[in-house]
N, C-alpha and C positions, 0 to 999 in steps of 0.2 A: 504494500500500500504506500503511495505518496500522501503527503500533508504538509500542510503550509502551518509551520511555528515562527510564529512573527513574520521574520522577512526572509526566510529559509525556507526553500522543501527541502524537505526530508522523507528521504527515500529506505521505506523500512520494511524489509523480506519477505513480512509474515505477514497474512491478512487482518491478523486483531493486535491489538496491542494491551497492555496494561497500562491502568489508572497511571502506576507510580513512575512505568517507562516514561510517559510523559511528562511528567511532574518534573524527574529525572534531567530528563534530553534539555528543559523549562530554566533549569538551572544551570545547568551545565552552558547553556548557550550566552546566557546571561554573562556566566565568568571570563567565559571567551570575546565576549564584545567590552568587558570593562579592562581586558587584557590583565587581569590578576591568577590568582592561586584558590583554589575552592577545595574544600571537605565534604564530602559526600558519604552519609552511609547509607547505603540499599540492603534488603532484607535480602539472605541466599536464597538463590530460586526464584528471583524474578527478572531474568534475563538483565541485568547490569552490564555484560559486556558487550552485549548486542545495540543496547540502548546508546552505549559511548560511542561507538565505531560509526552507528548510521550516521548518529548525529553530526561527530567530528568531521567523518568524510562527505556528506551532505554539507557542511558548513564551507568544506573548502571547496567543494564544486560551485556554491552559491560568490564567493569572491575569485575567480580564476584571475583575477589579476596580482594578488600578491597570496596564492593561497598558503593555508598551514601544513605546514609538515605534524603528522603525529609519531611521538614514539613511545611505543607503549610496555611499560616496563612489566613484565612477570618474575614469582621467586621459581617457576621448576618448568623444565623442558616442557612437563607433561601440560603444564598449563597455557604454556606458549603454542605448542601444536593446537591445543582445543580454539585460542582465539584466533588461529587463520583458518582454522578450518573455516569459524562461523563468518570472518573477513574475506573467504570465499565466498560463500552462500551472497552475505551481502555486495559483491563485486558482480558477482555474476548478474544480480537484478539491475544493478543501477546500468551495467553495460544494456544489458536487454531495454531496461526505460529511455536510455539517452545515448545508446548509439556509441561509434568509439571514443567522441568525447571524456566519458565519463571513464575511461582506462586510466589502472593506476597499477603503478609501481611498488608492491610489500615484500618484505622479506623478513625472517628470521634469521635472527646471529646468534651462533652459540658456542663454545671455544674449539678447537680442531678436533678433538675428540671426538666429535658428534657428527662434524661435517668431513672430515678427511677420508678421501677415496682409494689411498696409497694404501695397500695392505699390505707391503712393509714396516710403515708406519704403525698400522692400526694392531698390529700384533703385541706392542705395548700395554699393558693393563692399566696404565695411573694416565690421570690428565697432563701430570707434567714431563711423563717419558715420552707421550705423544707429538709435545708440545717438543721437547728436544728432537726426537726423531726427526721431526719434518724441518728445522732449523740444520741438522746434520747435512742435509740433501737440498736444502733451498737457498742458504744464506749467500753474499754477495760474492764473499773467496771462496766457497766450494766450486761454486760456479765458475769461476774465472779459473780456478786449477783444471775444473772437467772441462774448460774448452781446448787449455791445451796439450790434458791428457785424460783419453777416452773411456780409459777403466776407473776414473772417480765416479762413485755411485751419482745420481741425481734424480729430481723426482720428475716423472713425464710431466706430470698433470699442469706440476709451475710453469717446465718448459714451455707445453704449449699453450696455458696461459700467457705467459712473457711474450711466448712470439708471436699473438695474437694479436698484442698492444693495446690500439685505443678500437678497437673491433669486438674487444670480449666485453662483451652487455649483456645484461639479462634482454628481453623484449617484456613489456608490460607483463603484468600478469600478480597472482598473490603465492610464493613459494615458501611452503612448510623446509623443515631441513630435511624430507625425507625428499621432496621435488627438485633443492640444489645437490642433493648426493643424483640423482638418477642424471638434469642436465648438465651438470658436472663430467658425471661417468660417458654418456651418451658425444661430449663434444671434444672429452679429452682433457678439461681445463677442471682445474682446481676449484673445488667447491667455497671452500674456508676465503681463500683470497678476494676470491670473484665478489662474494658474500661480502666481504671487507671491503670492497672497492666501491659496491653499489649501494653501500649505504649513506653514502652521501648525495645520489639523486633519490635515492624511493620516496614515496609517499607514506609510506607507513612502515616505519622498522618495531620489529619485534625483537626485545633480547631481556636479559636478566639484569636487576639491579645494579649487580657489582657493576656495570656498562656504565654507571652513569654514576654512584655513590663511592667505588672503591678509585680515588684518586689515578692510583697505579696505571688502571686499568684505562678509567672514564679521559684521560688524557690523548690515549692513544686511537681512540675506538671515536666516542664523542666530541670529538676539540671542533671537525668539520659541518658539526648542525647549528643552523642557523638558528638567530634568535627566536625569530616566527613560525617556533616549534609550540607542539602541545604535547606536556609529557607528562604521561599517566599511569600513576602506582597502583597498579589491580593489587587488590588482598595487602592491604598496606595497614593493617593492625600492627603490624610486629616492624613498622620503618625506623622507628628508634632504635631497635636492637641490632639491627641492618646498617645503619650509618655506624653503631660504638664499635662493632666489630671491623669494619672495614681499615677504623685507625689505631686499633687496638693490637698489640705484635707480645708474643712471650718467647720469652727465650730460656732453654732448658739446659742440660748438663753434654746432652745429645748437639744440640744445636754448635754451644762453643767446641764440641768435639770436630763436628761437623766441619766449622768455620776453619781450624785450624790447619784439616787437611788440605780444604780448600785452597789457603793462602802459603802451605807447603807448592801444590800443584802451581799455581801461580808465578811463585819466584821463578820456580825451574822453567817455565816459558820465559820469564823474562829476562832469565841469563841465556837462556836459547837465542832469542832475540838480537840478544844485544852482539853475541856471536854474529849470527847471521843474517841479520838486517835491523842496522843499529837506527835506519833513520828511518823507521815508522815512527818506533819509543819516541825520536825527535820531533816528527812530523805531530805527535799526537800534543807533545809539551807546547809545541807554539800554537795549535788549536786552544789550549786551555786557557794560554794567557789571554786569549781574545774574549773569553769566555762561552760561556756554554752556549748562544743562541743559537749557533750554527747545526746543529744538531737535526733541523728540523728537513734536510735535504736527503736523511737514510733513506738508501732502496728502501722498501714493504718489508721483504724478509727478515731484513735485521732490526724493525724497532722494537723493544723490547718493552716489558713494564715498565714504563715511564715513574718520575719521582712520587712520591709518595705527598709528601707536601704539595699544597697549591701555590703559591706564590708565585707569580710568571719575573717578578722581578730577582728570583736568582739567578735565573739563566741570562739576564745581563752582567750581572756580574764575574769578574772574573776569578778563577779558581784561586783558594788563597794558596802561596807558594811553598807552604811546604806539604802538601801533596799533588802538585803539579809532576812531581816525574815519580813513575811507577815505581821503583825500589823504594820510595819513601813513602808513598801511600803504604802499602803495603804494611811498614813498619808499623804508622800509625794505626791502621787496624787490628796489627799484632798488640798493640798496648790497649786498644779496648778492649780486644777479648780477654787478656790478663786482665785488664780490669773488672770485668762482668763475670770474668770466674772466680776471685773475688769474693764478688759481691754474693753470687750466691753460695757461698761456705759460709752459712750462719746456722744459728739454733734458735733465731727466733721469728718473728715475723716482725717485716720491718714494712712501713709505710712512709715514703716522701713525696714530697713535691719536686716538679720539675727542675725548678730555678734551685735547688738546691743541689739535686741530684748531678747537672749539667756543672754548676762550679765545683762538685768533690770531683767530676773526672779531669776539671783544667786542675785542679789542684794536685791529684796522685795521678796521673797520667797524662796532663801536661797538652790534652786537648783541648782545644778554645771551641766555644759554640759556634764560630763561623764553617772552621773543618767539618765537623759533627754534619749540616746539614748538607754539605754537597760531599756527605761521602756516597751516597747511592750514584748519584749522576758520576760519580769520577767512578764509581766500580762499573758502571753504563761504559763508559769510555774506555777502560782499561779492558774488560773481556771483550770489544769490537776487536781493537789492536791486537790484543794477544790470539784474534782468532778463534775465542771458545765456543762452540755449537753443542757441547753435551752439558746445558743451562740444568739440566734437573741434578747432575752432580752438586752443582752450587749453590741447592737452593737457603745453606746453613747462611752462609756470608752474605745472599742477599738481604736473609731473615736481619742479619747481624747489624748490615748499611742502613734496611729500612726503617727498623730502631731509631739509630743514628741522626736519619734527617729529621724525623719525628720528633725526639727531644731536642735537637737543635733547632725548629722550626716554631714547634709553639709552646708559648708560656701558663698555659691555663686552659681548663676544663681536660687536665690529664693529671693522674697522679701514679709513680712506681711502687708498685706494691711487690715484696718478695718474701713468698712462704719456702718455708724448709720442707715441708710434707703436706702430701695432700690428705687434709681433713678425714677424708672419708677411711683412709689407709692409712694410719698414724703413726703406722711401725714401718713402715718400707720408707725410706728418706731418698725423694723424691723433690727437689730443689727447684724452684722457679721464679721467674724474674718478669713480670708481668709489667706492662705499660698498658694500663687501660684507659679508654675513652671515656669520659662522662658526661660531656658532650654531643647531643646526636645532633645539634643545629652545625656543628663545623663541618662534616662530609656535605649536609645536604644543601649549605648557602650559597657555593656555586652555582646549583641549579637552580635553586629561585631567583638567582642575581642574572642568570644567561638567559632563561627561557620566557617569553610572557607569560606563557599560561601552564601553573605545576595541577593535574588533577588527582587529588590524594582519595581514596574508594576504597573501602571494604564495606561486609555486612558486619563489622563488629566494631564501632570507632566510638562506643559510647564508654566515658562522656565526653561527648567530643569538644569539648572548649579545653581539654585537656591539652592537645593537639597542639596547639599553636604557641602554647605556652613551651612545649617541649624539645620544638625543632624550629623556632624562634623566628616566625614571622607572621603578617597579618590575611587573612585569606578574605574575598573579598563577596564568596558566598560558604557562608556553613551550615549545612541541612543534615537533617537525619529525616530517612522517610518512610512511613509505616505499610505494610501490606495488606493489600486489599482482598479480602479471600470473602467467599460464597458461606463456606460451611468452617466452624471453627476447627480447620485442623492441624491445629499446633494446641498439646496439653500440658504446659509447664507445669509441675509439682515441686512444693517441696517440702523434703522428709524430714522434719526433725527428731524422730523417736522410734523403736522398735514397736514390735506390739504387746512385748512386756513394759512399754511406756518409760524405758530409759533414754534417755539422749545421744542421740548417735552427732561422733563429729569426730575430723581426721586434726585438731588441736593435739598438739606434742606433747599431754600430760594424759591424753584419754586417747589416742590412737592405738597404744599395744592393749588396751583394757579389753579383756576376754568378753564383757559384755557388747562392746562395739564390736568388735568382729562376727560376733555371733548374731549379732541383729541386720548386720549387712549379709550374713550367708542367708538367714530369713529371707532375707526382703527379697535376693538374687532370685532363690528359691521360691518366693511366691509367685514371683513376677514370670519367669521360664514355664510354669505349670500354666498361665493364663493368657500370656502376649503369643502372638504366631510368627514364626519365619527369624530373622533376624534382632539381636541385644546386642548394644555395641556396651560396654563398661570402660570408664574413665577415672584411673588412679593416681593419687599424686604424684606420687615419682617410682620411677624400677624398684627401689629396695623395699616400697611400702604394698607394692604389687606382692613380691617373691614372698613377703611375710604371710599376707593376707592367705594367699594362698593356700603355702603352707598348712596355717593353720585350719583353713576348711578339708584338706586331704587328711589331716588328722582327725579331723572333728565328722568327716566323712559328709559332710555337707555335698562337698566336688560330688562325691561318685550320687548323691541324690538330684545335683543338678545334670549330671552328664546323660539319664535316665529319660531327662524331657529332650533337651538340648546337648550338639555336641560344643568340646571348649577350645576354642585354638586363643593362643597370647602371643604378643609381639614382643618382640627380643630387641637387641640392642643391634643385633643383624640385618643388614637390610635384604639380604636373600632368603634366612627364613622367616623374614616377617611378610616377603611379599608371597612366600610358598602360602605359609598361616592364610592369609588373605583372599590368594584363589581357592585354599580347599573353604575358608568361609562360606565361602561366596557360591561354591559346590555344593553345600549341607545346605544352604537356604535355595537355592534353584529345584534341588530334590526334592524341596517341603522337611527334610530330619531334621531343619530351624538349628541355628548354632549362637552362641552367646561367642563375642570376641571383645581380651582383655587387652588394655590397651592405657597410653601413659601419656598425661595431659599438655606435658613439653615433649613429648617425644615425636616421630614422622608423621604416626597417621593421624592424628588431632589435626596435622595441618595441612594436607594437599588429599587425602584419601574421602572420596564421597560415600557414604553406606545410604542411597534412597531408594525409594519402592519398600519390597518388602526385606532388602539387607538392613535396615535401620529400623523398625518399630518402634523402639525403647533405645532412649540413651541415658544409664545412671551416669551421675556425677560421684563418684565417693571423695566427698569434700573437697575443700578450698584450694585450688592449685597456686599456692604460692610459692615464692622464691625462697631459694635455701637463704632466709635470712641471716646465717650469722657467716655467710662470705662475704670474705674482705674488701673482694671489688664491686658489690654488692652495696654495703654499709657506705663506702669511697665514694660511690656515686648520687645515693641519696644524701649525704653530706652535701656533694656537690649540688644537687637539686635545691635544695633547703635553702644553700646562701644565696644562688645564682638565682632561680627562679621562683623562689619563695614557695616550693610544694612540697606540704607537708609526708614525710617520709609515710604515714599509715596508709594517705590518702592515693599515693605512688604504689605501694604494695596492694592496696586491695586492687585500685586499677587494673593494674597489670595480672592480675589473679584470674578477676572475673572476664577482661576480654578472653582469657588464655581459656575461662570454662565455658562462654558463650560460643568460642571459638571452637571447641567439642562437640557443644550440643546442637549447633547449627548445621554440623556433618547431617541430620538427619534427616533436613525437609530439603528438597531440592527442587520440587516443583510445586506450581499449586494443587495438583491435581495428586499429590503427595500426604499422606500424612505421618506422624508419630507423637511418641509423647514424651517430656525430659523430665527426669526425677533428679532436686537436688538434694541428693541427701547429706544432710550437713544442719546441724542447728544455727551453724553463725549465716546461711541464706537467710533465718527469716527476718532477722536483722535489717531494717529498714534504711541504711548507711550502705553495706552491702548490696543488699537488693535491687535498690536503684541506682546503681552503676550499669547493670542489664543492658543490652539495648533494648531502644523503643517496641521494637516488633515482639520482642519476646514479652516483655510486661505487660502488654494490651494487651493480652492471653490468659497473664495471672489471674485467677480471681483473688479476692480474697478467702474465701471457702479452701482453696488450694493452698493455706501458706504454713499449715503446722498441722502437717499429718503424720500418723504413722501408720504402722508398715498396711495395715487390714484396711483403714479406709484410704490408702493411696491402690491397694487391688481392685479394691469396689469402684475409685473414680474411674480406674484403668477400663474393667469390664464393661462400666456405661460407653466410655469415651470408644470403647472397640464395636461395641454392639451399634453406637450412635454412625461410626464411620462405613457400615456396610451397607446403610442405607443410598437408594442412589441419592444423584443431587442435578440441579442445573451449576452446567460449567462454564454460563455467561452472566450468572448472577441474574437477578429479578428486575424487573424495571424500574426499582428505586436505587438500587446502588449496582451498577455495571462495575463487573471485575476483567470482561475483557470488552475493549471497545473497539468499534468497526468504524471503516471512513469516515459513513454520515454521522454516527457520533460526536467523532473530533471535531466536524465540521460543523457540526451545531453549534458544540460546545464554542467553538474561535467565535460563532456569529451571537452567542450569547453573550459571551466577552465584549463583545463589540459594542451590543446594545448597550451594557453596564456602563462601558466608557463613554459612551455618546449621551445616556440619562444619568 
């Protein structure tokens, strides 16, 4: 269907639409004409990503004289395939309405790994041997050795890429990675390159976060988009976590081991060198002194992760002189890592700040903070010259440099934390030296300072005024929007007691208490003998699963629940948890119904869908919060507190309840979908708590549902099952339309209209 929103059509796939797509597309377009940054939450299961893409690529067909680029950011492969699929479906319509006009250019980027068609290469198992292999056989001097001698490997694919030139184009079109691996294979030419080359015409690039958050990366990949981009964070609950880790680097006992061999292998190149061709080493020293801008001329094959810090104004400056020539660099990273090994031979846990930590190294190791930050860029410059291509050997001493420019680059919103042992294993000494972020507005203010328009979207952003305050900027529309359904089918519950009317709750003083685990085997137990098909169960973290467990195989509860339902658990494996997964998904396709145990930070809470009848029920077994009494943890809410005045409880439940919304929302995915979420947990019914929820979910609660136990949360279950078998209309009644047709919308515009005119 087409429709005119304001001064737009918009060209959208599907013959009806939903109430909130509209409301949605209403806003969304709004933030693009005021050319700002918007927060959006949408309820899961009401088509959200279809709504952005009509919209956005409708908007730019409506301006073709300066149109928007979109890039649209996903966290997993799996979710970037699903949105070109539907950036197909909707390409193909607007080509069919408007002819070839309306042709666009999409691509997905994803690291070589995924896209590289060399199975030499791909016989590699890790990202970063892939990432070497193909560097082995492509970089500028291999090349130039294999032209003038013909038994140096190299990769076909580059070549005929390379010899292609300004000929290797995509032709319009929307290509999944599975489309560039086949026109890749089919023309001879390099998938990964090609992919890297074209993303600077497409109309619409699809890739991962790190593309645009992780400095490294987002320099080398993103530096080419123009400002009259629209760039949008799908599933973006968890973007704070996403930005600290990007700037966040540890270094281990492994790492300076790592580092030192490194910088053994190094020297001996560069006495090799000095042997046998003394004036590159030279050629490279007087590039330094000019400083580092020059850089920006590398063939493709050789750029590498680019600096870590953003400041464009180091690479004018010139390298300071004592590690301008290679044997003295060297030296000087010889003295940090004696230094940092060091640091961590301690027996207690130490905490500093930056500006302290950076003068105790000029003071026992004689490093000033100017060296410190261009030591990445100088080890950038030093493995070109020395010629290194097997980069996943290196990756200690990159870890080591990227440290390096990090605490020499900035002075606040980081603090050094180093533990002797890790907490959880307090007898194995286990030494580490952590630089953690506490700041998630520093990855992410480049982008809102580059792009006009940031669109930040998930179904879980409540409360969303949180947002802004967190990644430190002003958004120019912030909505949360409710869903419009026909028949009530979303049954939030929540459980505070057994049906011996004890209080159930996963609180660190009443979690190992034999009476809460026995009232959770109950409740499993009731709830398997009367729900059908699919129980998804949500535990706080692995050790409080393995316990739980445990204790019901003793108590023999398991082998009474195994009798309705079979049990598959998710491991810390990601191969037996996706085996766990299909044979779930096997036992519920059969009708034998299976119950899947599963961990509320762990994989599947966050990319894995259980709808239809894989999800019927999702327990909560209490409050998913953070190992509070980790360091860097405690380091950041400190940081929160002085910086941006939020209150550390208010931060912890936050992050609890999106992380349990963000659970039980795996379960409805359409409207035409239903289940029902039990929290069981006494601190939900707690009204501080509870209203952190998103909006969609609490329109649901009643009251009646908010302090039950375990017998009348079976009885609301059985009504709400017996209530859902009934049929229904799936266009809603003629007072509230849940899906609307042309003339609908068109009324609706012409009602509007009257409004504004009377």
């Amino acid at each position: 269907m087409k429709f005119q929103l304001e001064d737009v059509t918009v060209y959208f796939p599907y013959d009806q639409i939903y109430p909130e797509q509209y409301a949605y597309m209403l806003e969304l377009k709004r933030a693009l004409d005021a050319k700002g940054h918007c927060l959006l939450e949408m309820p899961t299961g009401t088509g959200k990503t279809i709504a952005l893409l009509s919209l956005i690529t409708s908007y730019a067909l409506s301006k073709p004289q300066n149109p928007v680029k979109l890039i649209y950011c996903t966290r997993t492969v799996h979710e970037m395939e699903k949105t070109l699929a539907e950036l197909r479906l909707l390409h193909d319509y607007q080509v069919q309405q408007l002819g070839p006009r309306a042709q666009i250019l999409a691509v997905g980027l994803s690291s070589r790994k995924n896209l590289c068609v060399n199975p030499k290469v791909l016989a590699s198992e890790s990202r970063d041997s892939v990432d070497a292999g193909c560097r082995k056989l492509t970089a500028s001097w291999v090349r130039a050795m294999a032209a003038e001698n013909p038994n140096v490997p190299t990769c076909e694919f580059f070549e005929q890429y390379e010899k292609a030139g300004s000929s290797a184009v995509l032709p319009p079109g929307v290509y999944t990675l599975q489309d560039l691996r086949a026109f890749g294979t089919k023309k001879g030419w390099c998938p990964y390159f090609l992919a890297r080359h074209m993303v600077q015409f497409a109309n619409v690039v699809v890739y991962s976060y790190q593309y645009l958050l992780d400095p490294k990366v987002a320099s080398i990949i993103s530096k080419e988009m123009q400002r009259e981009s629209v760039v949008v964070f799908d599933e973006a609950h968890n973007i704070d976590n996403v930005c600290i880790e990007a700037l966040s680097v540890s270094v281990r006992r492994q790492t300076i081991e790592g580092a030192r061999r490194n910088l053994n292998k190094m020297r001996q190149e560069i006495d090799r060198f000095k042997e046998t061709d003394a004036g590159r080493l030279r050629a490279e020293y007087n590039r330094l002194v000019e400083g580092l801008a020059q850089r920006g001329n590398l063939p493709i094959s050789d750029t590498w992760l680019s600096n870590p810090a953003l400041p464009d104004d180091i690479l004018k400056e010139a390298v300071p002189g004592n590690i301008r020539r290679a044997e003295h660099f060297i030296h000087v990273l010889r003295r940090l890592v004696q230094y940092l090994e060091g640091r961590l031979d301690t027996e207690n846990v130490e905490k500093e700040g930056l500006v302290t930590f950076v003068g105790s190294i000029g003071s026992q190791a004689g490093i000033d903070q100017k060296t410190l930050k261009f030591c990445y860029d100088r080890l950038h410059s030093l493995m070109l010259t020395l010629e290194i291509t097997d980069t996943d050997e290196f990756l200690h001493i990159q870890t080591i440099c990227d440290f390096a420019t990090l605490i020499g680059t900035y002075a606040r919103g980081f603090s050094i934390i180093i533990e002797p042992v890790d907490e959880r294993m307090p007898h194995i000494p286990d030494p580490v030296l952590q630089l953690s972020c506490h700041d998630a507005s520093l990855a992410i203010k480049p982008v809102f300072e580059r792009f006009q328009s940031v669109v930040i979207t998930s179904g879980t952003l409540s409360p969303i005024d949180l947002y802004p305050r967190l990644l430190n900027f002003n958004p120019v529309v912030s909505r949360s929007f409710t869903m419009s359904l026909t028949r009530d089918c979303i049954c939030p519950m929540v459980l505070t007691r057994g049906s011996d009317q004890l209080p159930v709750s996963t609180k660190f003083d009443m979690r190992s208490d034999l009476g809460v685990v026995r009232n959770y085997g109950r409740l499993l137990l009731e709830m398997v003998s009367a729900v059908p098909d699919g129980i998804v169960c949500f535990f706080v973290s692995y050790s409080y699963m393995d316990g739980i467990v445990n204790s019901w195989n003793e108590t023999g509860i398991l082998k009474e629940i195994m009798q309705h339902k079979l049990v598959f658990i998710e491991t810390q494996d990601v191969v037996e948890t996706t085996l766990a997964l299909d044979n779930y998904r096997k036992a519920c396709d059969c009708g034998r119904g299976a119950v899947f145990f599963s961990v509320a930070r762990g994989k599947v809470a966050e990319g894995i869908d259980f709808d239809r009848h894989y999800g019927r029920l999702v327990i909560m077994f209490g409050v998913p919060f953070q190992y509070t009494l980790s360091k860097i943890l405690l380091a950041r809410l400190e940081y929160l507190r002085e910086t941006f005045q939020i209150k550390e409880g208010d931060f912890l439940t936050f992050d609890a309840l999106r992380q349990a919304a963000q659970c039980v929302g795996r379960v409805i995915r359409s409207k035409a979908d239903y289940g029902m979420m039990i929290f069981a947990d006494k601190r939900y019914s707690r009204h501080d708590k509870r209203s952190k929820l998103p909006g969609w979910i609490l329109s649901h609660l009643r009251d009646a549902h908010l302090n039950l136990s375990t017998d009348m949360a079976l009885h609301i279950a059985r009504e709400f099952l017996r209530k859902m078998a009934q049929p229904y209309d799936k266009a809603g009644s003629s007072g509230k339309k849940t899906l609307l047709s042309q003339e609908d919308l068109e009324k609706m515009s012409e009602a509007n209209m009257n409004e504004m005119l009377y």
